[in-house]
Backbone as ProteinMPNN parsed JSONL, in Angstrom:
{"seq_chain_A": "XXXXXXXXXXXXXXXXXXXXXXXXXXXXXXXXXXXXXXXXXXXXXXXXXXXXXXXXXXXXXXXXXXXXXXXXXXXXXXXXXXXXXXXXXXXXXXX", "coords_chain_A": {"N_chain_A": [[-74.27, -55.403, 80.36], [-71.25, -54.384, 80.994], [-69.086, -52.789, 78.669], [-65.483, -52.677, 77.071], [-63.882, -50.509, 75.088], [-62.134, -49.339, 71.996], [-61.843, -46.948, 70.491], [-60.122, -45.09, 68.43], [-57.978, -42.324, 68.137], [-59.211, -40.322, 66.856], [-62.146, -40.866, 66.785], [-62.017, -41.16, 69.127], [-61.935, -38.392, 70.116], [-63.818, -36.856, 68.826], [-66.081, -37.992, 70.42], [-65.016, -36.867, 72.946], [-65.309, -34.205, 72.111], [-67.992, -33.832, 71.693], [-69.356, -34.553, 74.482], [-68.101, -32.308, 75.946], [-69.124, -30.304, 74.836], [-72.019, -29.84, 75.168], [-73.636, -31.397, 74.371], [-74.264, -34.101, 74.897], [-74.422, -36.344, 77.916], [-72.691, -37.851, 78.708], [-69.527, -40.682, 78.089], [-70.69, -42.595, 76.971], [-73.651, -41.889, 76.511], [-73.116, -41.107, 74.186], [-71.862, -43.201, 72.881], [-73.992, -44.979, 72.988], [-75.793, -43.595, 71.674], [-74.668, -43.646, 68.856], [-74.695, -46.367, 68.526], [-77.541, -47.204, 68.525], [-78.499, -45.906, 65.983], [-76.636, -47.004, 63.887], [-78.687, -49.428, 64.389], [-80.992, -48.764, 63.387], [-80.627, -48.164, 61.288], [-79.456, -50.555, 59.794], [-81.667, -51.779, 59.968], [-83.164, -50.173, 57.918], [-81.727, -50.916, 55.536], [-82.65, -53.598, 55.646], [-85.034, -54.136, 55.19], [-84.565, -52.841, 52.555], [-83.596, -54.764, 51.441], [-85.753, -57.14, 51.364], [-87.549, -55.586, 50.049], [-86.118, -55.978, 47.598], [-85.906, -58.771, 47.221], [-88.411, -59.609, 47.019], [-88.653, -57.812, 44.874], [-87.265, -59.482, 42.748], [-88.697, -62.114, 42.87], [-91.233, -61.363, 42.188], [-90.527, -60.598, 39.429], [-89.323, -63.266, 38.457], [-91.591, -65.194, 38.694], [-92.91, -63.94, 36.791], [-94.468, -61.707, 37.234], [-95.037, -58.606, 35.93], [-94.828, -55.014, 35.125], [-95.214, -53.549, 32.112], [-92.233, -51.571, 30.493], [-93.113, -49.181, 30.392], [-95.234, -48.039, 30.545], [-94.603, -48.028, 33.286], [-92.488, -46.127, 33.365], [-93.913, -43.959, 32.683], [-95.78, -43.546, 34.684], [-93.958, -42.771, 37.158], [-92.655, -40.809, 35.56], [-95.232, -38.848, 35.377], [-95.714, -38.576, 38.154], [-93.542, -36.786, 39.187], [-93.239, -34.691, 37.361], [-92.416, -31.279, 36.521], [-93.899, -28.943, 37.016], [-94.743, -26.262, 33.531], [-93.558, -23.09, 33.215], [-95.744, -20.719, 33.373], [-97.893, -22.289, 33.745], [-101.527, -23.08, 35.733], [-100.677, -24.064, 38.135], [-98.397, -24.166, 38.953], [-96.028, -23.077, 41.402], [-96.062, -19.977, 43.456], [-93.401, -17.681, 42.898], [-90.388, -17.364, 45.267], [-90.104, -14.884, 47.712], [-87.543, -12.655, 46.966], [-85.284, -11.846, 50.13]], "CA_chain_A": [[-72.927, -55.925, 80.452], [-69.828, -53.473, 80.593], [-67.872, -53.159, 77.438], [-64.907, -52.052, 76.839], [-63.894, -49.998, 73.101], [-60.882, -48.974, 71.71], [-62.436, -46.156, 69.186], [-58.872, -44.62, 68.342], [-57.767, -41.065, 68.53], [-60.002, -39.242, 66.125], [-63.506, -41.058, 67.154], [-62.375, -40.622, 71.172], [-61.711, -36.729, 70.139], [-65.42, -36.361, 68.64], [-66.725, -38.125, 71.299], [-64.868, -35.771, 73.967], [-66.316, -32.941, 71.685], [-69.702, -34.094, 71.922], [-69.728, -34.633, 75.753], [-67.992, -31.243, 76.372], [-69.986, -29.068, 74.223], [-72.914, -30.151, 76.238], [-74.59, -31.899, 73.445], [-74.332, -35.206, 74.944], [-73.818, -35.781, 79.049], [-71.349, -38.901, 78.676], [-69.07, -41.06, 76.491], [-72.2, -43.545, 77.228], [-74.688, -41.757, 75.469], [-72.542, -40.695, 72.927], [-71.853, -44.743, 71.749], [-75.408, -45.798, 72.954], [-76.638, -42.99, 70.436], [-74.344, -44.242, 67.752], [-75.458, -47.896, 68.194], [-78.977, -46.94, 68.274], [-78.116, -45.728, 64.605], [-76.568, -47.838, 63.06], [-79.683, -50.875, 64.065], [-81.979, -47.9, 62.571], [-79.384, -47.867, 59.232], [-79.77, -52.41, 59.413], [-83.132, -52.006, 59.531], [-83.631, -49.864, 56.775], [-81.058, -52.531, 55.074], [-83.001, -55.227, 55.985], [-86.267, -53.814, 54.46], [-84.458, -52.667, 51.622], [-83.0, -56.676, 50.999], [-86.911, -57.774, 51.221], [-88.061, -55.071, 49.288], [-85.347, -56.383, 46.712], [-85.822, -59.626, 46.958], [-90.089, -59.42, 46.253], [-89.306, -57.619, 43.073], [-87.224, -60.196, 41.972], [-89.876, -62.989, 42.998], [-92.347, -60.793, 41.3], [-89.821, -61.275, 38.068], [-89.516, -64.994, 38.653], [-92.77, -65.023, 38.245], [-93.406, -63.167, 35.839], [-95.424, -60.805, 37.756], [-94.209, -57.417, 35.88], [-95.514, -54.335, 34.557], [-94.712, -53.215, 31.303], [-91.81, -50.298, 31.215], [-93.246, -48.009, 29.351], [-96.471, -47.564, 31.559], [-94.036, -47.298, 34.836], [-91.811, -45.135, 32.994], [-94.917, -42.846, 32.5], [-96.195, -43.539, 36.14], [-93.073, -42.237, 37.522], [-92.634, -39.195, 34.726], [-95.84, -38.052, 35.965], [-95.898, -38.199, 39.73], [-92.468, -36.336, 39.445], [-93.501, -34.222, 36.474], [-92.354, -30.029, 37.397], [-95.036, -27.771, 35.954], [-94.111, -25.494, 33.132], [-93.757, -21.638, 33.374], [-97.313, -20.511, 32.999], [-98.84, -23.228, 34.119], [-101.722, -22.328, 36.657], [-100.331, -24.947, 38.913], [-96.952, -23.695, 38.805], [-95.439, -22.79, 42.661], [-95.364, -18.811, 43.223], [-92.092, -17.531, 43.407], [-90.276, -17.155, 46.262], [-90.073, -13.7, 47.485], [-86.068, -12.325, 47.945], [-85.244, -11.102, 51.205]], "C_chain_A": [[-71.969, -54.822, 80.033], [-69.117, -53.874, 79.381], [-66.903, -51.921, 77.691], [-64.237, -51.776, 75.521], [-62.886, -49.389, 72.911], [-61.891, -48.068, 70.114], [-61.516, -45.967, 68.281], [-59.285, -43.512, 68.353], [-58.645, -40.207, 68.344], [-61.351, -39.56, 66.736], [-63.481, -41.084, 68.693], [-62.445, -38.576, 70.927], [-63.234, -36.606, 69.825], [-65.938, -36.489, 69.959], [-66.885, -37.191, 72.721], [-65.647, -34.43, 73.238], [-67.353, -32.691, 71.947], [-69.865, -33.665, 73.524], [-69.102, -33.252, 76.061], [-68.441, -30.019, 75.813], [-71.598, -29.018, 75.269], [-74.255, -31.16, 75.73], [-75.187, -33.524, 73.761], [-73.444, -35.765, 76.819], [-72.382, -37.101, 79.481], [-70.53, -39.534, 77.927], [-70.295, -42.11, 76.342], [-72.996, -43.647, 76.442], [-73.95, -41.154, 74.335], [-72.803, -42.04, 71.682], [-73.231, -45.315, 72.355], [-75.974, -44.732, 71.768], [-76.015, -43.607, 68.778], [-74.383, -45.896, 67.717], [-76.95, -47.605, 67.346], [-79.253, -46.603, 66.385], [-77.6, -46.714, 63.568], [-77.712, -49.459, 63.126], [-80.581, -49.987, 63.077], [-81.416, -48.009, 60.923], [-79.628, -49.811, 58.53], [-80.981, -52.143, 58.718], [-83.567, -51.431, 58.558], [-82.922, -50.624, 55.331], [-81.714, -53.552, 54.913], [-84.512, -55.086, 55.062], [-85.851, -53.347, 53.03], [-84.229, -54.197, 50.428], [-84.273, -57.444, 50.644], [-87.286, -57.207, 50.472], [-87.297, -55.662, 47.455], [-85.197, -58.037, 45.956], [-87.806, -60.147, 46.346], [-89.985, -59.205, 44.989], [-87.927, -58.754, 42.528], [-87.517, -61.731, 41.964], [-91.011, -62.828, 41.977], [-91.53, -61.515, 39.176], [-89.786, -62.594, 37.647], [-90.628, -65.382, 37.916], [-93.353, -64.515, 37.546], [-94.594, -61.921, 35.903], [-95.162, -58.817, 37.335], [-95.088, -56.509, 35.571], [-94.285, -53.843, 32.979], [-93.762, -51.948, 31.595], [-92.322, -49.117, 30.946], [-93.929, -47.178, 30.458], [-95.648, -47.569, 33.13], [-93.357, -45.807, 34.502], [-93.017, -43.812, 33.142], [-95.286, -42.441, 33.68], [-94.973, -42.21, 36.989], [-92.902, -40.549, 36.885], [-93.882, -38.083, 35.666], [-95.925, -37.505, 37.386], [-94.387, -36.927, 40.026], [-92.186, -35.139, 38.132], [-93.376, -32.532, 36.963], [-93.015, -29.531, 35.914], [-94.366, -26.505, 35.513], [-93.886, -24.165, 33.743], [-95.307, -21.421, 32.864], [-98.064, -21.24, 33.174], [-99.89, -23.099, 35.39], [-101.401, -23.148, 37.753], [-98.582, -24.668, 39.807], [-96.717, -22.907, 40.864], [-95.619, -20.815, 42.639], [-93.608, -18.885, 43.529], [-91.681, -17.044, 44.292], [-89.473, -15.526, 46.215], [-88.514, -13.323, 48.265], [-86.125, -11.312, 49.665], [-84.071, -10.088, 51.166]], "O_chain_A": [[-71.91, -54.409, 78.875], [-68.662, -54.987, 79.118], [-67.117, -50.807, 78.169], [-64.001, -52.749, 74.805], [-62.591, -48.679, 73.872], [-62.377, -48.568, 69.1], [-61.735, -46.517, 67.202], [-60.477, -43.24, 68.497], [-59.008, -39.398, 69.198], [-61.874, -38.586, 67.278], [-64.473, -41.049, 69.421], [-63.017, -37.773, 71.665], [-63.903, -36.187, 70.77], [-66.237, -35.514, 70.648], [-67.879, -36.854, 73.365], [-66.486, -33.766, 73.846], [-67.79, -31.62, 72.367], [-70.414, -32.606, 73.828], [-69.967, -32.763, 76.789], [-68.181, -28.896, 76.244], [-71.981, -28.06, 75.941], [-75.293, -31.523, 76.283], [-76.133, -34.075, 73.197], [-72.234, -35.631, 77.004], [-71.478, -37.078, 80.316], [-70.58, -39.086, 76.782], [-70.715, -42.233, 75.191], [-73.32, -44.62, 75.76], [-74.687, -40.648, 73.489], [-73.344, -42.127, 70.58], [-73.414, -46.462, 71.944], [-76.669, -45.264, 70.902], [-76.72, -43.912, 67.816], [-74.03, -46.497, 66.702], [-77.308, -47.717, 66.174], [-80.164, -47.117, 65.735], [-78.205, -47.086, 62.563], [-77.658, -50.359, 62.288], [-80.888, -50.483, 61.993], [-81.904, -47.911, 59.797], [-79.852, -50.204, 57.385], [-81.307, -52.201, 57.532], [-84.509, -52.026, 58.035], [-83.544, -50.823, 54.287], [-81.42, -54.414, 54.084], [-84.917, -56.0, 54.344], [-86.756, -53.427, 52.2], [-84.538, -54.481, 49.271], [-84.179, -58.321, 49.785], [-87.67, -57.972, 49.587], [-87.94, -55.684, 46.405], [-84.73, -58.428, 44.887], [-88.136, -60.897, 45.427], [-90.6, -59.767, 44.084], [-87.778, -58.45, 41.344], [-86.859, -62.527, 41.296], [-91.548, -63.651, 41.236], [-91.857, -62.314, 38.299], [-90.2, -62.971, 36.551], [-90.639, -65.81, 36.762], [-94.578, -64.609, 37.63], [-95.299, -61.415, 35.029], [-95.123, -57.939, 38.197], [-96.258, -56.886, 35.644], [-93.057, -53.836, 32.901], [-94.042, -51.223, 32.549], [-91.833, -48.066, 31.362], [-93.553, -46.173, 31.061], [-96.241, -47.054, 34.079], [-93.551, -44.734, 35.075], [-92.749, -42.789, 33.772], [-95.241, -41.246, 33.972], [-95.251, -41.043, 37.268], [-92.989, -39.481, 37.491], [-93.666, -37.058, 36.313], [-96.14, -36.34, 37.723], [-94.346, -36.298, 41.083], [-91.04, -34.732, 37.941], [-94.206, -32.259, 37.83], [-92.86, -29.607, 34.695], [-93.71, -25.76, 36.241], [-94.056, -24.15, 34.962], [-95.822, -22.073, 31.955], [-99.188, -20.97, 32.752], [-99.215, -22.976, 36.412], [-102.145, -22.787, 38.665], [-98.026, -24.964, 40.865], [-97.624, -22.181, 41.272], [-95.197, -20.337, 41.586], [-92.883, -19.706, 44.09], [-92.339, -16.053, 44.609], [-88.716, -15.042, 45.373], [-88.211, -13.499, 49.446], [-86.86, -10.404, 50.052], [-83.894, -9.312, 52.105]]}, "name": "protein", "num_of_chains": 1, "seq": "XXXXXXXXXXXXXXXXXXXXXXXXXXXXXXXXXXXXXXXXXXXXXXXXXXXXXXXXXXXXXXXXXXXXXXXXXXXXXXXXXXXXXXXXXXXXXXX"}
C-alpha cells in the first residue's frame, strides 16, 4: 500500500544525501531501511520487557540469588588481569 510522509526539511535533506551519494538507490529504500530498524530496535525492546519482567517473577517468587555471590560472578567474568600476570594481553605494538 502507497504511503505518503511528510519527514520535514532536515530528514528529506539526509534522505536526498543518502540517495545521491550512491549509498542508497531511492527515497524507498532509504525509509524501508529505516523501518526495518526501528522493528529490529522493538524487538530488542520487547525482549528486553520479558527479560524484565521474568526477573521480577523470579523476585515474586522468591527465586533469587544472593548478592554477594552475583556480585562476585560478575567481578570475575569481567575481572582485567594485573601487570605481570601471565595471562595479561601483550601490548600492542605502535605504528
Amino acid at each position: 500500500m502507497p504511503s505518503s510522509v511528510d519527514l520535514g526539511k532536515k530528514l528529506e535533506q539526509s534522505v536526498a544525501t543518502l540517495v545521491k551519494s550512491g549509498r542508497y538507490n531511492s527515497r524507498s529504500e532509504v525509509l524501508r531501511e529505516g523501518v526495518r530498524l526501528v522493528e529490529e530496535r522493538e524487538a530488542r525492546l520487547a525482549a528486553l520487557d520479558q527479560a524484565i519482567m521474568r526477573g521480577i517473577a523470579d523476585g515474586d517468587a522468591s527465586r533469587l540469588s544472593p548478592a554477594a555471590s552475583t556480585i562476585d560472578r560478575v567481578a570475575a567474568r569481567y575481572r582485567v588481569p594485573s601487570r605481570g600476570s601471565e595471562t595479561q594481553r601483550p601490548a600492542r605494538k605502535k605504528r
